[in-house]
N, CA, C and O atoms as a Maestro MAE file, in Angstrom:
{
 s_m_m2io_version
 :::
 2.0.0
}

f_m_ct {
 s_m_title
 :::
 protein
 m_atom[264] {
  # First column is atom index #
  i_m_mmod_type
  r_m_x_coord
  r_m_y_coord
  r_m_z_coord
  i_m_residue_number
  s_m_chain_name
  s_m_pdb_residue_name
  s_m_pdb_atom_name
  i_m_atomic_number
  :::
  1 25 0.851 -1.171 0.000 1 A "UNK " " N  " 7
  2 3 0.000 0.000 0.000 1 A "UNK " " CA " 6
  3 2 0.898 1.235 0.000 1 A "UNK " " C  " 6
  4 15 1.980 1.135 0.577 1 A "UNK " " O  " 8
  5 25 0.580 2.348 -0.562 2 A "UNK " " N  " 7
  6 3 1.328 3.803 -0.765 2 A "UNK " " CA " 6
  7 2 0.931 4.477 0.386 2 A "UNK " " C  " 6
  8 15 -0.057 4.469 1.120 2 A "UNK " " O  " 8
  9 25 2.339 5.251 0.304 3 A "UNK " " N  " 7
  10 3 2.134 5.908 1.674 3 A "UNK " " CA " 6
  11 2 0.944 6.969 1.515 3 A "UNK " " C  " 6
  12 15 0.140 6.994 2.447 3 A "UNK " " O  " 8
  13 25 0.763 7.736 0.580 4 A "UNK " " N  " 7
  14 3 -0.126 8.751 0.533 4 A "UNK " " CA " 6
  15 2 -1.890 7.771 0.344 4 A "UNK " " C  " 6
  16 15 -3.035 8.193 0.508 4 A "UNK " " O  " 8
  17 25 -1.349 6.304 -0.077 5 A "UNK " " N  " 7
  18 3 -3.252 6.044 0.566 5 A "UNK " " CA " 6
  19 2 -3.049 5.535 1.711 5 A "UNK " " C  " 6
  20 15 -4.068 4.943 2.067 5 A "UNK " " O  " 8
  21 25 -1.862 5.444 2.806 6 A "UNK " " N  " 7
  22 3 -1.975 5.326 4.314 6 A "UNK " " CA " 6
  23 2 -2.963 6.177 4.643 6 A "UNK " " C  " 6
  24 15 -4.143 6.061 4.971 6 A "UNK " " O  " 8
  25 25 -1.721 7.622 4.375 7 A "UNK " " N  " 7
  26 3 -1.886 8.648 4.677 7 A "UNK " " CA " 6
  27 2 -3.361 8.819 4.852 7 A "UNK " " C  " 6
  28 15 -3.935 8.982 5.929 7 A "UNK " " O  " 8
  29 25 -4.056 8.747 3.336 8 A "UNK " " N  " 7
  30 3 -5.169 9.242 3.459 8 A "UNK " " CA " 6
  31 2 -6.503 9.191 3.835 8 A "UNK " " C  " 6
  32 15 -7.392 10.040 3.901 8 A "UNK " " O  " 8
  33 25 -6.378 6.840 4.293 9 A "UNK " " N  " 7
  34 3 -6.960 6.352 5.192 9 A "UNK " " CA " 6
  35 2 -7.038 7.250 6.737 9 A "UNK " " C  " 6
  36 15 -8.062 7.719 7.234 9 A "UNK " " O  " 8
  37 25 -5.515 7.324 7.347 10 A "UNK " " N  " 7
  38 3 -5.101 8.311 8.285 10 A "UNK " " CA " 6
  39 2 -6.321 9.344 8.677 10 A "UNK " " C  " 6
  40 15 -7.230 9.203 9.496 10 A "UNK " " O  " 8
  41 25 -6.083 10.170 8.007 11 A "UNK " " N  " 7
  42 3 -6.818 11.559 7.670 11 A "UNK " " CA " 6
  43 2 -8.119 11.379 7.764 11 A "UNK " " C  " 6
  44 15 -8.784 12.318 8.202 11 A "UNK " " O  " 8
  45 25 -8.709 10.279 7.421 12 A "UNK " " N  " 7
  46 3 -10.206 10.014 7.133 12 A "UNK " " CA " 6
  47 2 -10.460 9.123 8.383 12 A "UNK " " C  " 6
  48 15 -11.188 9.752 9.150 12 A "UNK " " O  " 8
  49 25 -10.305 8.532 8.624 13 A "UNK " " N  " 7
  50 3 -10.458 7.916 9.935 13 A "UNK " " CA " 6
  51 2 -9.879 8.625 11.515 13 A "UNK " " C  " 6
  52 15 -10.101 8.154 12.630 13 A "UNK " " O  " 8
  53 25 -9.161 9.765 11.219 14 A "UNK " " N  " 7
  54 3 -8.949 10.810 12.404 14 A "UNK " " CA " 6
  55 2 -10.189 11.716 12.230 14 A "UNK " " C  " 6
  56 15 -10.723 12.024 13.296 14 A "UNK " " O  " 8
  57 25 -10.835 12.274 10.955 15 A "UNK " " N  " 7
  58 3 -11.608 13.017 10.961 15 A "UNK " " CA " 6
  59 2 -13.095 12.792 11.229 15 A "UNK " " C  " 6
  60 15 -13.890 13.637 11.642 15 A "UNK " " O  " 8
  61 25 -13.390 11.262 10.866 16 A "UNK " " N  " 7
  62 3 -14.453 10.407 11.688 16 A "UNK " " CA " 6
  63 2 -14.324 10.307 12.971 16 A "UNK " " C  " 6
  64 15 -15.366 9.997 13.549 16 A "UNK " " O  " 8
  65 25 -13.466 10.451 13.577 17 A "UNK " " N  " 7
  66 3 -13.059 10.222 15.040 17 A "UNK " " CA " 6
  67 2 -13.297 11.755 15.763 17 A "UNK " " C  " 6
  68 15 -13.706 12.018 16.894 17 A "UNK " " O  " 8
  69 25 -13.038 12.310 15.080 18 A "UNK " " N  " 7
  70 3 -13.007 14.001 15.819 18 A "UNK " " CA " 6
  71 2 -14.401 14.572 15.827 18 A "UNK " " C  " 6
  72 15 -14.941 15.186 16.747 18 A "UNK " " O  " 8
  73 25 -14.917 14.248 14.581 19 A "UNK " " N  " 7
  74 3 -16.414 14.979 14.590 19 A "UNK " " CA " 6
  75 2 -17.325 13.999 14.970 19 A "UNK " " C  " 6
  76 15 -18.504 14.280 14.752 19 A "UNK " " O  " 8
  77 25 -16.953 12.331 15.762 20 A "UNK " " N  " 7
  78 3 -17.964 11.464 16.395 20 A "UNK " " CA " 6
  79 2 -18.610 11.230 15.116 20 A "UNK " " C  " 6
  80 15 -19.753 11.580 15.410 20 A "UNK " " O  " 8
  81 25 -18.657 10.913 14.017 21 A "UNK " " N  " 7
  82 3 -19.045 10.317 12.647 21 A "UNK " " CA " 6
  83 2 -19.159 8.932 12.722 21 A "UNK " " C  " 6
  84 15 -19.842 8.182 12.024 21 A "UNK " " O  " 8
  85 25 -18.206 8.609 13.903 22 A "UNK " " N  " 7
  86 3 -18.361 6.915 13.925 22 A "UNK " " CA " 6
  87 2 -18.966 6.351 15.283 22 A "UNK " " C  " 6
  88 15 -18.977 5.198 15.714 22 A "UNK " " O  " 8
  89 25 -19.580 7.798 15.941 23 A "UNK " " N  " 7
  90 3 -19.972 7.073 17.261 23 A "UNK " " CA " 6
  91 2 -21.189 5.958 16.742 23 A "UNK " " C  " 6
  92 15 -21.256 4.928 17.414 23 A "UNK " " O  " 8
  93 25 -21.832 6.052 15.973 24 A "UNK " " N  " 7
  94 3 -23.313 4.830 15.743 24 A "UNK " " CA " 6
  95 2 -22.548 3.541 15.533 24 A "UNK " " C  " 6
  96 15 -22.630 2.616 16.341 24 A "UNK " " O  " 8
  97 25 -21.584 3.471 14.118 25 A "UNK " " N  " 7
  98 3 -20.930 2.015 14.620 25 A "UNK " " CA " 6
  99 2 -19.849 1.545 15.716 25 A "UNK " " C  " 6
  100 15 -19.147 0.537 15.806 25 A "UNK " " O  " 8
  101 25 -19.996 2.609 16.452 26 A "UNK " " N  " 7
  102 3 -19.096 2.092 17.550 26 A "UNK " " CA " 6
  103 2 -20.058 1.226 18.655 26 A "UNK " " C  " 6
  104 15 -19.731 0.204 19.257 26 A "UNK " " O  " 8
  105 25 -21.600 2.102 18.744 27 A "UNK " " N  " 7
  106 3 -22.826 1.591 19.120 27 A "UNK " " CA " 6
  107 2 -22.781 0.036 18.683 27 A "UNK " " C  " 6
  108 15 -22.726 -0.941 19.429 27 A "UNK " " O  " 8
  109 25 -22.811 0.067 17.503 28 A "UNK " " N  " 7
  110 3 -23.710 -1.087 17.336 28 A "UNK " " CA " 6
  111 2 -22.498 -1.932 17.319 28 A "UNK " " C  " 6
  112 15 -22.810 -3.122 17.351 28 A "UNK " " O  " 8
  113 25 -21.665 -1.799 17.293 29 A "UNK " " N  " 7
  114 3 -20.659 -2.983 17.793 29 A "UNK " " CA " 6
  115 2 -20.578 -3.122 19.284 29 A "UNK " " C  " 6
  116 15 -20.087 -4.189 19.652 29 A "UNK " " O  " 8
  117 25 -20.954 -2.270 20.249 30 A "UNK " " N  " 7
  118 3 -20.754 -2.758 21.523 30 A "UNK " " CA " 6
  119 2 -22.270 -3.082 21.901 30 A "UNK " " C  " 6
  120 15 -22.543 -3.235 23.091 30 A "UNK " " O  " 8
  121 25 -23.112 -3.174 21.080 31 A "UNK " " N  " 7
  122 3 -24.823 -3.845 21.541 31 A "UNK " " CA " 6
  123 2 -24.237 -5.305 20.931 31 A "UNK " " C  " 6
  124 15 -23.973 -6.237 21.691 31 A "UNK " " O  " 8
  125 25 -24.107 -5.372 19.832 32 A "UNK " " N  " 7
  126 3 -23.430 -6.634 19.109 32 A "UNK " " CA " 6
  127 2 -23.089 -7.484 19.912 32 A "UNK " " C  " 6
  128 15 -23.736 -8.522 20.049 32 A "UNK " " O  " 8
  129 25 -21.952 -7.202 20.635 33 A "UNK " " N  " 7
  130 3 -20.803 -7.727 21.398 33 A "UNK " " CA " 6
  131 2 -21.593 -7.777 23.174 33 A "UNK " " C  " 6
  132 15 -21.391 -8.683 23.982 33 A "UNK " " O  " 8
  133 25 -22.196 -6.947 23.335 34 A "UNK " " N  " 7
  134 3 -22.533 -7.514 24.649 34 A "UNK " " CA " 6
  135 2 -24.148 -8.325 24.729 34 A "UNK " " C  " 6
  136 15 -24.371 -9.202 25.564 34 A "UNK " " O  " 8
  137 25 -25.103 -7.894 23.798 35 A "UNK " " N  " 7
  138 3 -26.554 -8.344 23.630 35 A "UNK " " CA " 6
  139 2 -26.689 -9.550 22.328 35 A "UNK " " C  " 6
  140 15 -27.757 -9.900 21.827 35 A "UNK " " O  " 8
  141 25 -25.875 -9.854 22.101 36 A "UNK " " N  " 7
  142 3 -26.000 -10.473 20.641 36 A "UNK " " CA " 6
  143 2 -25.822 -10.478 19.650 36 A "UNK " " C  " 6
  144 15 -25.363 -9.344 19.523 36 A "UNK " " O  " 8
  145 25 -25.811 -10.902 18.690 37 A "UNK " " N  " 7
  146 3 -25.955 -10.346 16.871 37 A "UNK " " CA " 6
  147 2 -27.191 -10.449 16.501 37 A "UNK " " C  " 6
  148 15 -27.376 -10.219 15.306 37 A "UNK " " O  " 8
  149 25 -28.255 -10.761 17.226 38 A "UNK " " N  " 7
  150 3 -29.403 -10.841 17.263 38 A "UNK " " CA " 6
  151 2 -30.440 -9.399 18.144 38 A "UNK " " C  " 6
  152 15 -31.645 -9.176 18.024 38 A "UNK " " O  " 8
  153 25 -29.697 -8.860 18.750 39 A "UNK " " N  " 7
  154 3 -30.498 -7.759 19.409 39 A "UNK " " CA " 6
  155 2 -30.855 -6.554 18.744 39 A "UNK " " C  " 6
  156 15 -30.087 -5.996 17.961 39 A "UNK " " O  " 8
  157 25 -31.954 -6.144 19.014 40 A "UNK " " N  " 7
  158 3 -32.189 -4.688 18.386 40 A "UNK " " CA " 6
  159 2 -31.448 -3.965 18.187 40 A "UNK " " C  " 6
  160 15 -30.659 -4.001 19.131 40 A "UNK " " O  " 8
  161 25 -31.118 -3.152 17.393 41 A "UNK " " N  " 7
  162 3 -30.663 -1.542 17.418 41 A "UNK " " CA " 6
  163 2 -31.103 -0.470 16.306 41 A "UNK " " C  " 6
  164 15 -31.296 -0.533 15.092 41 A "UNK " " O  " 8
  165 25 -31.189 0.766 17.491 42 A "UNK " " N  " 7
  166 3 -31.792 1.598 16.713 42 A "UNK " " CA " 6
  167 2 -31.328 1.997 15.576 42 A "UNK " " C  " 6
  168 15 -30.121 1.958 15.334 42 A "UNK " " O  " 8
  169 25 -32.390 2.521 14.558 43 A "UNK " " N  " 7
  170 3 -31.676 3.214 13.440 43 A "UNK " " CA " 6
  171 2 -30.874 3.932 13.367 43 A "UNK " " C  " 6
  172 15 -30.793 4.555 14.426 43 A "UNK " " O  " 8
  173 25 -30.086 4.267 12.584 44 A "UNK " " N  " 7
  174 3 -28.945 5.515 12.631 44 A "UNK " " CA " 6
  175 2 -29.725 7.386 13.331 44 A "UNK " " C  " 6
  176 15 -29.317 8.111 14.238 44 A "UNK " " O  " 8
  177 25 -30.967 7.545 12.339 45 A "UNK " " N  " 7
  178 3 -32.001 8.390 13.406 45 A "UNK " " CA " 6
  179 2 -32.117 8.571 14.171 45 A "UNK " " C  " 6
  180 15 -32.043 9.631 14.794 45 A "UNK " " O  " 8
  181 25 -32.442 7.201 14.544 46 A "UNK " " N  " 7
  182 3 -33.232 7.206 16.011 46 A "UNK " " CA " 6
  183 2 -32.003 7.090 17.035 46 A "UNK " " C  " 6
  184 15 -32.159 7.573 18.156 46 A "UNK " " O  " 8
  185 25 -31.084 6.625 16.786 47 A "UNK " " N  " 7
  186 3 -29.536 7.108 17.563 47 A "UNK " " CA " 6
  187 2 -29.291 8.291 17.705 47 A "UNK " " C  " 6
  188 15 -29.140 8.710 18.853 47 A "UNK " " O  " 8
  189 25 -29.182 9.149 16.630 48 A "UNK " " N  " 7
  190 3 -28.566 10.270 16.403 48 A "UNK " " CA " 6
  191 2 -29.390 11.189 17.285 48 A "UNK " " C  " 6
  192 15 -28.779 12.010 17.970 48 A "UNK " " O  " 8
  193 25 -31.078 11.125 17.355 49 A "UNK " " N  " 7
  194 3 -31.865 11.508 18.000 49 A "UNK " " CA " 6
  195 2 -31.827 11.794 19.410 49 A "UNK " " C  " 6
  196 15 -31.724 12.883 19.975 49 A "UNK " " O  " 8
  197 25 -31.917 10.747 19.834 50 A "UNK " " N  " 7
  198 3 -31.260 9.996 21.352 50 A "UNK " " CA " 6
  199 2 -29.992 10.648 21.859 50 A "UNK " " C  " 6
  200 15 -29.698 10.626 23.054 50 A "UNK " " O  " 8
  201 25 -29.465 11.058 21.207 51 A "UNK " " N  " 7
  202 3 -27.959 11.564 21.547 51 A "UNK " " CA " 6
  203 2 -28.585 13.515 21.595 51 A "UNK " " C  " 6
  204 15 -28.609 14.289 22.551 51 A "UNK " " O  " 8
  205 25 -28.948 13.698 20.330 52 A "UNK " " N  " 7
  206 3 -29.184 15.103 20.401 52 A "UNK " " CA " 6
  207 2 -29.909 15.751 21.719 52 A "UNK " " C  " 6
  208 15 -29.640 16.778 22.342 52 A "UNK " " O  " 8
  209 25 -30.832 14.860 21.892 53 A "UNK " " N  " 7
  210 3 -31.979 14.735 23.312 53 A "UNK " " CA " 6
  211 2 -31.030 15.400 24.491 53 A "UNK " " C  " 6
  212 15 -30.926 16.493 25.048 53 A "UNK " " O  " 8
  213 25 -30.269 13.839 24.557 54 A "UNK " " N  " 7
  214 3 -28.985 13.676 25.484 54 A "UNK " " CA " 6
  215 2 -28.578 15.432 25.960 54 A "UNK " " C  " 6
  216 15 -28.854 16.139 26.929 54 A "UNK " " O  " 8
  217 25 -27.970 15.574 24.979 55 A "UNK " " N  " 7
  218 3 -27.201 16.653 24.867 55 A "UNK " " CA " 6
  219 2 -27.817 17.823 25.214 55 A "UNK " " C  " 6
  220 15 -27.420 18.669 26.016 55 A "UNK " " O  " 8
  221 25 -29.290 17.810 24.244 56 A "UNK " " N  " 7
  222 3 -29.792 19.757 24.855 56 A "UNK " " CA " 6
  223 2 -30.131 19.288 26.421 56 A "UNK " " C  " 6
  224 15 -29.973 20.191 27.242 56 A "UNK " " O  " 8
  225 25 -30.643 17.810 27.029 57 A "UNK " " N  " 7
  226 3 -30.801 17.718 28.188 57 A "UNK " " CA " 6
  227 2 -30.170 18.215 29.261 57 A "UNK " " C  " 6
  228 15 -30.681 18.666 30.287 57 A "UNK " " O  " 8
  229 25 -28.903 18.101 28.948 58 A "UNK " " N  " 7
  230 3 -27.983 17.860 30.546 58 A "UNK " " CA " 6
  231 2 -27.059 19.223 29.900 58 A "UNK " " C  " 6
  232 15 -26.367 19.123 28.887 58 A "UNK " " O  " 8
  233 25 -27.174 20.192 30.517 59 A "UNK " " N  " 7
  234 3 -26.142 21.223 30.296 59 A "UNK " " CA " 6
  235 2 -24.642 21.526 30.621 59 A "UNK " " C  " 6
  236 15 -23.808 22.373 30.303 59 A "UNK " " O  " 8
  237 25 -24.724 20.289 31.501 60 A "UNK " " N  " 7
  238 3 -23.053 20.075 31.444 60 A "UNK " " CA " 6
  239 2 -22.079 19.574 30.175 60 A "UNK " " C  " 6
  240 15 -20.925 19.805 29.816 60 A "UNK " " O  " 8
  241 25 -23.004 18.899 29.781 61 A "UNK " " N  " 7
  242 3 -22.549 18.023 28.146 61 A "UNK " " CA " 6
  243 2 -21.943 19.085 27.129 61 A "UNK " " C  " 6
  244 15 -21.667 18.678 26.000 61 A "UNK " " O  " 8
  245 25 -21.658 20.768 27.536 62 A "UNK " " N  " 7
  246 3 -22.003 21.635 26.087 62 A "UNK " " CA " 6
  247 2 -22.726 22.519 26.220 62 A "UNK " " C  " 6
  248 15 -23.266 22.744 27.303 62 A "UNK " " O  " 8
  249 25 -22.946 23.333 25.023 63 A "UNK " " N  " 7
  250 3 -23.909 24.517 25.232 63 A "UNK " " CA " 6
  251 2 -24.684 24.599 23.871 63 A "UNK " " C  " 6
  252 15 -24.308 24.375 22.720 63 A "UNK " " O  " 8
  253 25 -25.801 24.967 24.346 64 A "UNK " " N  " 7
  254 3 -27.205 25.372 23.532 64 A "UNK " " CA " 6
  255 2 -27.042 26.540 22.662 64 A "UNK " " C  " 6
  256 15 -26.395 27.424 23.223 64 A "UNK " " O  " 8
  257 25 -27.334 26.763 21.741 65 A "UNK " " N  " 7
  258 3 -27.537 28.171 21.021 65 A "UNK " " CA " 6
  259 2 -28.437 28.878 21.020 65 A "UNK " " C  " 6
  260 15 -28.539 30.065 20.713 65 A "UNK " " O  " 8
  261 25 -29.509 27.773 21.557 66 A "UNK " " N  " 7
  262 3 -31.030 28.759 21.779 66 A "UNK " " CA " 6
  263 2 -31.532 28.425 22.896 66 A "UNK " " C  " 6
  264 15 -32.575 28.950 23.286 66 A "UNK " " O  " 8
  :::
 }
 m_bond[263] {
  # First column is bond index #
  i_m_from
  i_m_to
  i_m_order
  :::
  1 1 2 1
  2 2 3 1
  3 3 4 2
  4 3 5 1
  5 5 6 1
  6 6 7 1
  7 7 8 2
  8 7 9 1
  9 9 10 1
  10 10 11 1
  11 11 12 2
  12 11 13 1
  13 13 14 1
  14 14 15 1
  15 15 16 2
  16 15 17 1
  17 17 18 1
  18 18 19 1
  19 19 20 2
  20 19 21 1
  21 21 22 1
  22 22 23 1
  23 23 24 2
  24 23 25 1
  25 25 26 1
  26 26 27 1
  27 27 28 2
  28 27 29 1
  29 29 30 1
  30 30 31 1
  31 31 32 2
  32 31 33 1
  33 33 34 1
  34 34 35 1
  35 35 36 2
  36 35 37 1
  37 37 38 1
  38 38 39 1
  39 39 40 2
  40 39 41 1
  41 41 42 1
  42 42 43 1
  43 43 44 2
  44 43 45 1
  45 45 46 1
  46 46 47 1
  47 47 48 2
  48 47 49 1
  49 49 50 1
  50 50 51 1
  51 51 52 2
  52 51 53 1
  53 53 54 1
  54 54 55 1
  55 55 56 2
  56 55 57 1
  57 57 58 1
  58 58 59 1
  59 59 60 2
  60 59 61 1
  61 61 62 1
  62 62 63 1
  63 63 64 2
  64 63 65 1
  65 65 66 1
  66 66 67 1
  67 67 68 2
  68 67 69 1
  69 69 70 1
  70 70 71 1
  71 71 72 2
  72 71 73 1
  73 73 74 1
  74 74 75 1
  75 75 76 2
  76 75 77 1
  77 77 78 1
  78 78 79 1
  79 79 80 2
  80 79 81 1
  81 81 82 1
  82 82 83 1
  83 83 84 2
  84 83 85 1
  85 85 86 1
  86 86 87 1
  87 87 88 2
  88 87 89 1
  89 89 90 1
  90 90 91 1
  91 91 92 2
  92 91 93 1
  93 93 94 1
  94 94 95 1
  95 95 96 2
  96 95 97 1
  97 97 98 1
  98 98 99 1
  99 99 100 2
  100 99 101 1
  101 101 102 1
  102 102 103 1
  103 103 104 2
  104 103 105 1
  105 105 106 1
  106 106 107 1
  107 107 108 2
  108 107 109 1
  109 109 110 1
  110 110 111 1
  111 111 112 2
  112 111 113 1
  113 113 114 1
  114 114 115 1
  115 115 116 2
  116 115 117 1
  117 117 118 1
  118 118 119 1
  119 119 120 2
  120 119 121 1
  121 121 122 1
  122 122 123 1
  123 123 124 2
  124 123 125 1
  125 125 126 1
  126 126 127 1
  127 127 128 2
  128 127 129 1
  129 129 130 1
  130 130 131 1
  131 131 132 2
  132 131 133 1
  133 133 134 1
  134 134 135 1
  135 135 136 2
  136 135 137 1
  137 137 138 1
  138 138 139 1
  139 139 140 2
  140 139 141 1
  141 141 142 1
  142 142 143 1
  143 143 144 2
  144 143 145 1
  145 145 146 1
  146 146 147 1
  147 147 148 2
  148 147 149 1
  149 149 150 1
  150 150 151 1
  151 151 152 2
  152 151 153 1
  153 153 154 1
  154 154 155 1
  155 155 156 2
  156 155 157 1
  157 157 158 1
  158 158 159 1
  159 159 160 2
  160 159 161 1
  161 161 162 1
  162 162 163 1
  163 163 164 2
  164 163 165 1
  165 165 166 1
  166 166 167 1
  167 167 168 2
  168 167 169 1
  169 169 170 1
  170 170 171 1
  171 171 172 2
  172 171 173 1
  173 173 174 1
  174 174 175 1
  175 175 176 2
  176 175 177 1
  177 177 178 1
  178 178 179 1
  179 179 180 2
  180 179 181 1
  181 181 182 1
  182 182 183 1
  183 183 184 2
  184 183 185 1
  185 185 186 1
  186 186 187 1
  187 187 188 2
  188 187 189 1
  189 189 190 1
  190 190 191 1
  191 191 192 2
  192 191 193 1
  193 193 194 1
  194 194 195 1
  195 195 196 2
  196 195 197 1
  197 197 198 1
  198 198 199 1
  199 199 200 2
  200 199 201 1
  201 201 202 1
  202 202 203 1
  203 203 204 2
  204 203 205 1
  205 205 206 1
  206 206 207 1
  207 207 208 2
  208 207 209 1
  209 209 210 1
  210 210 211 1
  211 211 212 2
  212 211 213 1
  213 213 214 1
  214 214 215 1
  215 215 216 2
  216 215 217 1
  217 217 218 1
  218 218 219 1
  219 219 220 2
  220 219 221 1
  221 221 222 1
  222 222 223 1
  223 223 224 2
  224 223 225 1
  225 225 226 1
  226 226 227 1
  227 227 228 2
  228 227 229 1
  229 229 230 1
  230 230 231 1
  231 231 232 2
  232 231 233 1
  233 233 234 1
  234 234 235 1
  235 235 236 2
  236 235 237 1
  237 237 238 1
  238 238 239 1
  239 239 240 2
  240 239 241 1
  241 241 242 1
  242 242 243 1
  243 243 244 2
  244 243 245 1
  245 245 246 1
  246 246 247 1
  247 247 248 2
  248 247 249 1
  249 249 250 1
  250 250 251 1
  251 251 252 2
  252 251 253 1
  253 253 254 1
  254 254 255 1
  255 255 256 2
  256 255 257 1
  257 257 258 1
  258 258 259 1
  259 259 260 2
  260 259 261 1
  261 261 262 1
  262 262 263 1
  263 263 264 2
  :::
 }
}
């Protein structure tokens, strides 16, 4: 493999990591791994949802704009 498509794996997988782009499959690999390969999980939505909730909820998490 070339260094510049290391590289650019690199880059793309730091930048999924920074903006939480990969928190849903990080989800569903640890429901996977502890509930089954058989257990529910929510849609990517209805995750993303759940999290947003999360967040305007608890004001320690961050800050609101409105």
């Amino acid at each position: 493999m070339s260094a510049l498509r290391r590289a650019g794996r690199w880059v793309r997988w730091y930048v999924r990591e920074f903006t939480d782009e990969s928190a849903y499959e990080r989800y569903v690999a640890h429901v996977r791994q502890h509930e089954g390969p058989s257990a529910p999980v929510p849609s990517r939505r209805e995750f993303e949802r759940t999290r947003a909730d999360a967040r305007e909820g608890d004001p320690r998490e961050g800050f609101r704009c409105c």
